[in-house]
N, C-alpha and C positions, 0 to 999 in steps of 0.2 A: 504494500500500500504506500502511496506517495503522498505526501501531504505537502500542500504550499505554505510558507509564509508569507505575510507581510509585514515587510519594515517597516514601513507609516510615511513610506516615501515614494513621489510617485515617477514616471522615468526621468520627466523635466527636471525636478530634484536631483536625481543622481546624476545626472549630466551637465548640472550645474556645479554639482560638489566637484565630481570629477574633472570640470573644465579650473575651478578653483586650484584643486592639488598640481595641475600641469602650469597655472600662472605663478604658484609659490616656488616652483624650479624653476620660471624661467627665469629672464629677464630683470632688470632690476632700473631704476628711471624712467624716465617719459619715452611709453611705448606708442606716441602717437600712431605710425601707421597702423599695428597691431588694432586700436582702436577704430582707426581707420576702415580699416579692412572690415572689421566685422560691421562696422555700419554698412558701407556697401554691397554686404551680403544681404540685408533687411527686403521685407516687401516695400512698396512704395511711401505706404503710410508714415512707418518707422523708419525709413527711411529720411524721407523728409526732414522728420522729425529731428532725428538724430544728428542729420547732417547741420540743420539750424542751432542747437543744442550746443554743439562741436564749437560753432561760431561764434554763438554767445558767450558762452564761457572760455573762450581762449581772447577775444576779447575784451570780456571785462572782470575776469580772473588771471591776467597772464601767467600770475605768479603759482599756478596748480600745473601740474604733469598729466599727462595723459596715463590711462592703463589701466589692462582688465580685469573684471572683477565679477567672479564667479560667472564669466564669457561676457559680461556685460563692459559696454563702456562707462569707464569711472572716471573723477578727476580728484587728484588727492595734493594735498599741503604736505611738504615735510614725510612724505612716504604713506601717508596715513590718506587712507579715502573719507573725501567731504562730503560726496553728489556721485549718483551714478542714473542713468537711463536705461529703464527697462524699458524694451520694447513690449507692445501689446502681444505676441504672438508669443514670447518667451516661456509665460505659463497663461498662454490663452486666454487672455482679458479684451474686455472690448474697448483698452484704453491704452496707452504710454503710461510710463510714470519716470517723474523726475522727485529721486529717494535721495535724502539726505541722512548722513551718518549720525552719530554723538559727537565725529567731530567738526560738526556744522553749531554755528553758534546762535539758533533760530529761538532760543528761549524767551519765554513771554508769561510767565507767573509759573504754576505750576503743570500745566499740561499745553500742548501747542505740538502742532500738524508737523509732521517730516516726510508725510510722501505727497506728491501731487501729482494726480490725473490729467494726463494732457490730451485732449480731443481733436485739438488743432493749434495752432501757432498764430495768431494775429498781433496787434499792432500793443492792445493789454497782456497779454497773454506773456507776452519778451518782456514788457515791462515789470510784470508783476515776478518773472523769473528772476531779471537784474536786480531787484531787490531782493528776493531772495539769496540769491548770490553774496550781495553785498554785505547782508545780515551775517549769514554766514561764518565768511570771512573778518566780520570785527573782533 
């Protein structure tokens, strides 16, 4: 008789873990193309997305590095991730998300937002992300 488990994890999961253990070997500094590259793999959506994403934060974050993080594009201070982009497809959402770490400095009393749904990119949309960025970063 054969019996199955289940770890509590579903494939997306483990292929995120897994995509993680291969970024702790590799590389080490600003992996922009690596970043690069996997946005350019995205559907059009997240694509988009990501490629506007890339822009904004290397312009008004210069001082972050590019690089992957758990397959996703991340952007980190000092070695340490701030911000990263999930694509919607990643674990099948009907959305983007722009996820902020601990060590993002978004505090505001004692509970306050660190992920944010992206639907689309407009003219508020970039603006409300530049301050988040900027928050951040203080």
């Amino acid at each position: 008789m054969t019996t199955k488990t289940y770890d509590g994890f579903t494939d997306a999961e483990r292929d995120a873990m897994k995509q993680r253990a291969r970024e702790l070997k590799g590389r080490r500094g600003d992996a922009e193309p690596e970043v690069l590259a996997k946005i350019a793999e995205m559907g059009d959506f997240d694509r988009a997305i990501g490629e506007r994403l890339h822009q904004l934060i290397k312009e008004h974050a210069p001082e972050m590095t590019s690089k992957l993080w758990y397959g996703m594009p991340s952007y980190a201070r000092n070695g340490r991730t701030v911000c990263f982009f999930q694509p919607s497809t990643k674990f099948k959402t009907r959305y983007a998300i722009l996820g902020f770490s601990d060590e993002a400095r978004l505090d505001d009393g004692t509970v306050w937002p660190t992920y944010f749904a992206i639907a689309a990119l407009d003219d508020a949309a970039e603006a409300k992300i530049v301050a988040l960025l900027e928050q951040a970063l203080s």
